[in-house]
N, C-alpha and C positions, 0 to 999 in steps of 0.2 A: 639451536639453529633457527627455528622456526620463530622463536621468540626474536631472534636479531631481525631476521627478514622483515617481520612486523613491523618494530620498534624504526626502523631505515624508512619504510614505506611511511608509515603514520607520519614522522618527522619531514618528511619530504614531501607529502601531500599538502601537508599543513604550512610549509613555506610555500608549496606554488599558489594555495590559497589566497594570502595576503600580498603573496607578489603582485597577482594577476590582479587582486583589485584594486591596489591604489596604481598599475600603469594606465596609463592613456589610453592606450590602444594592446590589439593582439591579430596574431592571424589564424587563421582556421581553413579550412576547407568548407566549397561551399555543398552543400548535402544536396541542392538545387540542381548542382552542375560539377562534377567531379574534377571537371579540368580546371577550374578555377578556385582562386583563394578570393575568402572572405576579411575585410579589414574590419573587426570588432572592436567594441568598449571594453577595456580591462576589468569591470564589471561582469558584463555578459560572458567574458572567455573564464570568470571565476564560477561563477554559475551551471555554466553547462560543465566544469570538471566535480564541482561539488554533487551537482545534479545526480549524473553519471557515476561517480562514485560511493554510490550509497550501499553500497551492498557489501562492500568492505566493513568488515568488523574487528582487522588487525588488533583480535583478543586469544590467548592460549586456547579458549573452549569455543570459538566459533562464533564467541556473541549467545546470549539468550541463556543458555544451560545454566549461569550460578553456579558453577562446578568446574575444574580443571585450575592445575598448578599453573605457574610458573607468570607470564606478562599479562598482564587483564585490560586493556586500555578502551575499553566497552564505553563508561563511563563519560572518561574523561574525555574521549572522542566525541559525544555526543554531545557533551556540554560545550564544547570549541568551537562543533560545528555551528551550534546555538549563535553563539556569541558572534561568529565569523560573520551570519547572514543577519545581525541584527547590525555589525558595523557595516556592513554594504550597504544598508540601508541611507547611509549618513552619506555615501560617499558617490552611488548613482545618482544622475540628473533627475530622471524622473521620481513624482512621490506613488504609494503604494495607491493600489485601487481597490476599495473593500465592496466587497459583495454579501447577497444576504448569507450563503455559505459560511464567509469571513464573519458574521455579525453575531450566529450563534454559535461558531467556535468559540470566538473571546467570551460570552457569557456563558457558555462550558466550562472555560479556564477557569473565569471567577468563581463558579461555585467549587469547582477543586478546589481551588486556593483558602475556598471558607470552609472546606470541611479537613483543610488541613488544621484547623483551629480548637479541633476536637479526637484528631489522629492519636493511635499512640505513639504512635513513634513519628517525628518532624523530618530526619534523615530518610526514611521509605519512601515517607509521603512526599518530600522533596524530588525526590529522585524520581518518583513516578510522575510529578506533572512535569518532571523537564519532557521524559516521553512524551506525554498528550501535549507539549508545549511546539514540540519540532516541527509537526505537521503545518500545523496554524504560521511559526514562524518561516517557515518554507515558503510556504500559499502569498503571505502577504509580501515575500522576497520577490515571490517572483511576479509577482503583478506590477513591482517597479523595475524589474532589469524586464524580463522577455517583453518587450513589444513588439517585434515581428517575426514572418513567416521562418526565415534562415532560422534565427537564433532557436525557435521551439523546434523546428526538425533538427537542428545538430544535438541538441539534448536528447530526442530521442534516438536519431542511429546509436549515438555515444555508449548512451545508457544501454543499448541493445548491444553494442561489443561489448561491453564489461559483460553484461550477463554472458554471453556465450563461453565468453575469457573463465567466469566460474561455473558454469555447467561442463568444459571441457577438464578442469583442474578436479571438479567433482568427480567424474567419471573416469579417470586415468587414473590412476594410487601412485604410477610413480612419477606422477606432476605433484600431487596432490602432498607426498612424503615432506616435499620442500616450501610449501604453502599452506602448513597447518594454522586453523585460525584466522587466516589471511580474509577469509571470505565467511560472509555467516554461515551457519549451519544447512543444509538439505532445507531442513522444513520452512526457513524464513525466505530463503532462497524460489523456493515456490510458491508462495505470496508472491515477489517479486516477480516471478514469473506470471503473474497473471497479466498484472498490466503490461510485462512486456509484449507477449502474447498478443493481448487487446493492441496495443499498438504497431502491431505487425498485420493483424486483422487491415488496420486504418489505413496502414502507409500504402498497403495493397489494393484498398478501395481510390484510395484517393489521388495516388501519386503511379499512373501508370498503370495499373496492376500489374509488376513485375512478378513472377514466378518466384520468386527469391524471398519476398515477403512472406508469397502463402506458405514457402517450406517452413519458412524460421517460425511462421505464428501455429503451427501446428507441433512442430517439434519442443517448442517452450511449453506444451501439452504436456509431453511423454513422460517428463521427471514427474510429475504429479503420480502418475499410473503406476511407472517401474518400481515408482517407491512406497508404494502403495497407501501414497497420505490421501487420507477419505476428505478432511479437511483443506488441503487443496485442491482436489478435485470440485470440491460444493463451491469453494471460491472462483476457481477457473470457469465452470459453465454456469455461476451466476455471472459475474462478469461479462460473459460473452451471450447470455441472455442479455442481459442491458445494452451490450452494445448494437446489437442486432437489431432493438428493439427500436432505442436512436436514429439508428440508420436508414432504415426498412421502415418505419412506424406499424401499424397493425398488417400489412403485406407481411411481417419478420413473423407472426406467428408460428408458420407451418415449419420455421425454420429453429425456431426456437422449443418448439414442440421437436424436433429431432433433434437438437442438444439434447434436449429432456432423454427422450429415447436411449441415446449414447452416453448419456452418464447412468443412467438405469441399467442397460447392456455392460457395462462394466462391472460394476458392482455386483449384478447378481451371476452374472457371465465369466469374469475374467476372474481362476480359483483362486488367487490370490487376497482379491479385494474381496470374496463372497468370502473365504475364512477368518479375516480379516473384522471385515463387517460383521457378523452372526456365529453366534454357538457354532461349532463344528456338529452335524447330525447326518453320518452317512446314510442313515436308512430316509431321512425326506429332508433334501436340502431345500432352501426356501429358493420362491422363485418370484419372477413379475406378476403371476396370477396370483402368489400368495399374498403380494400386495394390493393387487387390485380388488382383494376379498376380502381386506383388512384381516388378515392371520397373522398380522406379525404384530409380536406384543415387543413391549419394551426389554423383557426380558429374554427375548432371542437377540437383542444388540450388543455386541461387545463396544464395554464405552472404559476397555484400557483402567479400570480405577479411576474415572474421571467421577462417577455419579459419589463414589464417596468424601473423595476429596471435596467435590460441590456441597454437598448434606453438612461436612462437618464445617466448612467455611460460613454456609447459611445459618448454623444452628449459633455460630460464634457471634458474628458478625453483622447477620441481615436479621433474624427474628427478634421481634423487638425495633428496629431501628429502619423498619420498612421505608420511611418516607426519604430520612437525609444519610443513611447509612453510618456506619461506622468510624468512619474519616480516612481519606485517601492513605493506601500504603499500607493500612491495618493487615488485608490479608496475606500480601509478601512477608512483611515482618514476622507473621504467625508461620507463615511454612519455611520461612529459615530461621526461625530461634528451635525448630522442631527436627533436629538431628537426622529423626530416623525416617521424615518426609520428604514427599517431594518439593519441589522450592516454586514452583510454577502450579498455577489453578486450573490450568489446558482449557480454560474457559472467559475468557475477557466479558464476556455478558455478567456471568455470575461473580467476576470480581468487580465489574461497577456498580452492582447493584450494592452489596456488600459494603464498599467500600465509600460511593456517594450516593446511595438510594437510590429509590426509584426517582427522585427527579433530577439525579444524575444521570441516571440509564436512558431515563428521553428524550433528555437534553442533548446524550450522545447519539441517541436514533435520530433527534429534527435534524441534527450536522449532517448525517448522510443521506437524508429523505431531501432535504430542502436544498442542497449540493445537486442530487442527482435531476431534482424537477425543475431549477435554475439550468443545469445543462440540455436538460428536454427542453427548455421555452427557446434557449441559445439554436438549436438545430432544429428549430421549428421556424426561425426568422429567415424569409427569403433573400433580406437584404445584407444578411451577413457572410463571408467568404467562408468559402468551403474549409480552408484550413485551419478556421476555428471553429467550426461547425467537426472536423475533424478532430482537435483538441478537447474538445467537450464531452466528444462519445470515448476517450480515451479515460477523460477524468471521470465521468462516470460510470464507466464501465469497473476500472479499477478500483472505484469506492463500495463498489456495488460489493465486486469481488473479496475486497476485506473486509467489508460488514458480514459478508456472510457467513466468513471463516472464523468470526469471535466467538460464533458459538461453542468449539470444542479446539479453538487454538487459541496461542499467546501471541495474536499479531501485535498488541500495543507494545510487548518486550520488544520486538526486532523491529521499530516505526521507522528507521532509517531503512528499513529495506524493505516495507510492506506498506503503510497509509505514506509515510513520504512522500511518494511518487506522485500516485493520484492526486494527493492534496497541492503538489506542486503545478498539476497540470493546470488543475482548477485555475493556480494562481495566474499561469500564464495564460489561460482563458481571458482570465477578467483582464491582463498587460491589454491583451492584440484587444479586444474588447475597446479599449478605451481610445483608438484609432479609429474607428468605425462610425461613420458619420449615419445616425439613422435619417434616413429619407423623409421628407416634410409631404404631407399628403393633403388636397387642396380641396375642398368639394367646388365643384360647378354644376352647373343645371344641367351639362349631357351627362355628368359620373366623376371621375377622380380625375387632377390632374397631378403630375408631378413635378 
């Protein structure tokens, strides 16, 4: 049953896709103004449905696992949606707008693409830069359809009802019975949740401060906690340090220092995450002065069999091959030709390195350093609109948030529901961006004129 739901949804997605981009026109609601409808580009109303539905993984195991019978359309899905937003390209007015973000993603790609040349397997390695492929083609989608205010706030509410649509189907079992797979898993789901979160933060700063915003950006918190992903948790209050940081500039400190506090409070606080976190030791459980003493050694951390899996991949694949790694896809192929392992690294750091060496690994650090300090110069310019100055703390915020969860997750597996988003903001950054007339500055003998 669950299999058919899927297979109807995926086939039906996929037709309003190509419907919506070769029409003329569409209509929408305007996000601006409720009572009014918005007359869009057939382009744009593809966009904000793609956008918005990224988090759909209409696969039997949810997306991500490599595991579960029966319909799998993981793949195949991700590769359409490839293709879809490289022919939108052909068929919106405007042409793409690259950024320096844009400039060392695509020489990211290329160096994949050159250590697919030395891979063992071409199929892994394939399949793995369509993922690191999606983001980059998203970013530069969207910097030719989104050029204005409407079209990026209907992507975000949108994108903020789906998520709710899967946090409520999560949460119910007997929604959930008839929507298995429908939606990615918990854990990607909360990646996802960061940046919607962070864009709940925004729409509250910027748009009113309606009450409604602050509930939703706090309650897209809660899944991280209840489920006790540590990994989304590091994501969600890096995130929300960056965007704080954006916002507030060094005033955000004091505020940013109590995120710190509050994700500290959790973990050694809330029993769950502290047994979670650390050895179980009823006679001296650790605490925040343990850490402020430096008492906590590596081996009080539970890291789930993650430190072995990393050792044995490193010893495979990176020792020896420090500089250009292994060649992309090496170390999936190793954990599924291997029965009786896990099929996932639960660590995307240690499988770039692995996989494209070290100057693949910082090639994928300058994408999110030089993304995030391009979006700091963006909400540093006075003369640019707040709504993109709003956009920017989103996209950075969210990039922040899933760079920092590669350390002990697989957010590159689920990129349609985790870097997607951010990467797309980015993209619609640099759209409204290129609207933006900068102001010509004059010198004269009293000072400026303009």
């Amino acid at each position: 049953m669950n299999g058919i739901i899927n297979l109807i949804l995926f086939l039906v997605l996929n037709a309003y896709f190509f419907v919506f981009m070769f029409r003329y026109s569409a209509r929408i609601k305007d996000p601006l103004n409720s009572s009014k409808y918005l007359l869009i580009e057939g382009t744009e109303m593809f966009f904000i449905l793609l956008f918005a539905t990224g988090t759909l993984a209409l696969s039997s195991s949810g997306g991500g696992h490599g595991t579960g019978g029966g319909l799998n359309l993981q793949a195949i899905r991700l590769l359409l949606l490839e293709v879809a937003l490289l022919m939108s390209l052909f068929v919106c007015v405007e042409k793409p707008q690259w950024g320096p973000g844009t400039v060392v993603y695509l020489i990211y790609i290329l160096w994949c693409v050159y250590t697919l040349t030395y891979a063992s397997s071409f199929e892994y390695g394939f399949r793995y830069i369509l993922k690191y492929l999606y983001p980059m083609i998203i970013m530069i989608t969207a910097s030719a359809i989104v050029r204005d205010e409407q079209i990026f706030l209907a992507c975000c509410v949108w994108a903020r009802r789906v998520a709710i649509i899967s946090a409520l189907i999560g949460y119910f079992p007997f929604i959930a019975r008839f929507f298995g797979g429908t939606f990615w898993y918990a854990t990607a789901l909360n990646l996802n949740y960061v940046t919607i979160s962070i864009t709940s933060f925004a729409l509250y700063y910027y748009y009113g401060k309606d009450k409604k915003d602050l509930i939703l950006a706090i309650l897209f918190v809660l899944p991280c906690i209840l489920m006790v992903h540590r990994s989304g948790l590091l994501g969600m209050f890096s995130g929300l340090a960056v965007f704080m940081f954006l916002k507030h500039k060094w005033v955000s400190l004091p505020y940013i220092a109590g995120v710190l506090g509050i994700g500290l409070a959790i973990v050694f606080y809330v029993p769950a995450f502290h047994d979670k976190m650390f050895w179980k030791d009823t006679e001296n459980e650790l605490t925040i002065q343990d850490l402020r003493e430096g008492n906590i050694s590596e081996d009080e951390i539970r890291n789930n069999g993650r430190e072995a899996i990393w050792k044995t991949l490193e010893r495979e694949f990176y020792i020896g091959h420090e500089l250009k790694g292994s060649g992309i896809g090496s170390c999936q192929k190793f954990l599924y030709d291997n029965p009786a392992g896990v099929k996932q690294t639960h660590g995307d750091f240690v499988q770039m390195r692995c996989d494209t060496g070290l100057i693949g690994f910082w090639l994928y650090m300058a994408v999110g350093i030089v993304v995030v300090i391009h979006c700091f110069i963006v909400c540093s310019r006075s003369y640019i609109p707040d709504y993109i100055k709003c956009c920017a703390m989103i996209a950075a915020g969210g990039i922040a948030g899933c760079f920092a969860a590669m350390y002990s997750e697989n957010v590159v597996t689920y990129t349609m529901a985790s870097t997607g988003f951010p990467f797309a903001l980015y993209g619609m950054m640099l759209g409204m961006l290129n609207k933006v007339q900068k102001p010509d500055y004059q010198y004269s003998e009293r000072g400026f004129n303009f």
